[in-house]
Structure formats: structure tokens, C-alpha cells
C-alpha positions, 0 to 999 in steps of 0.5 A: 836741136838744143843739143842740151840732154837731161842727165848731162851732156859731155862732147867728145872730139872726133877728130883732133886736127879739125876740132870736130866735137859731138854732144852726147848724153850722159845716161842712155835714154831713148829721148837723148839717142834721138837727139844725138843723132839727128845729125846722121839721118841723112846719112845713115837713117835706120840708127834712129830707128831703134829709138824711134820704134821703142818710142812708139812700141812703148807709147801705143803699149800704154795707151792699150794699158789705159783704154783696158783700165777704163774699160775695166773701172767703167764695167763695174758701174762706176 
């Protein structure tokens, strides 16, 4: 929304003659993919879902990872 990126922002013009400029981020994180394409989902929505899948894959992969360690830690009769 803010179009402000961690990492840094650089803009690139599209087109010259009408002074067309996109933010992009500097470094090639998940979060910043998303941000700087939300302009294209109306158009073309499977570019986000890369970073949206990653996103969710990752998340639900660490959630499994902590509900095993506290299964694991309350096992032992902590």
C-alpha cells in the first residue's frame, strides 16, 4: 500500500513518454514480491501466487515444527 520495501525501493519507468514509473524492491523477498505486484491482480492473479503459496507453505511448516516440539518437551514431563 505504502509502496515502501525493506531493503530499499528503486522505481523503474515503463514508459518514457507518459512518465510511467513502478516501485520495486531492492533485494527479493517474499513480502515485497507481494507488495509490488498487488497493482497486477486484477489482471494477471497467478503472478502472486508463488509468493502467496511460499508464504502459507512456510507458515503452516513452522506452526507443524512447534506444535512437535511442544509435544516433544511436554513428553518428557516438563
Amino acid at each position: 500500500i505504502l509502496q515502501v520495501f525493506i531493503g530499499g525501493t528503486d522505481f523503474i519507468t515503463l514508459d518514457p513518454l507518459e512518465n510511467n514509473t513502478v516501485p520495486v524492491a531492492m533485494i527479493n523477498e517474499w513480502s515485497s514480491m507481494i507488495g509490488a505486484n498487488y497493482y497486477q491482480i486484477r489482471g494477471d492473479r497467478w503472478i502472486v501466487f508463488a509468493p502467496l503459496a511460499g508464504f502459507a507453505v512456510t507458515i503452516l511448516a513452522l506452526n507443524f515444527m512447534v506444535e512437535a516440539m511442544k509435544r516433544q518437551y511436554l513428553a518428557k514431563g516438563a
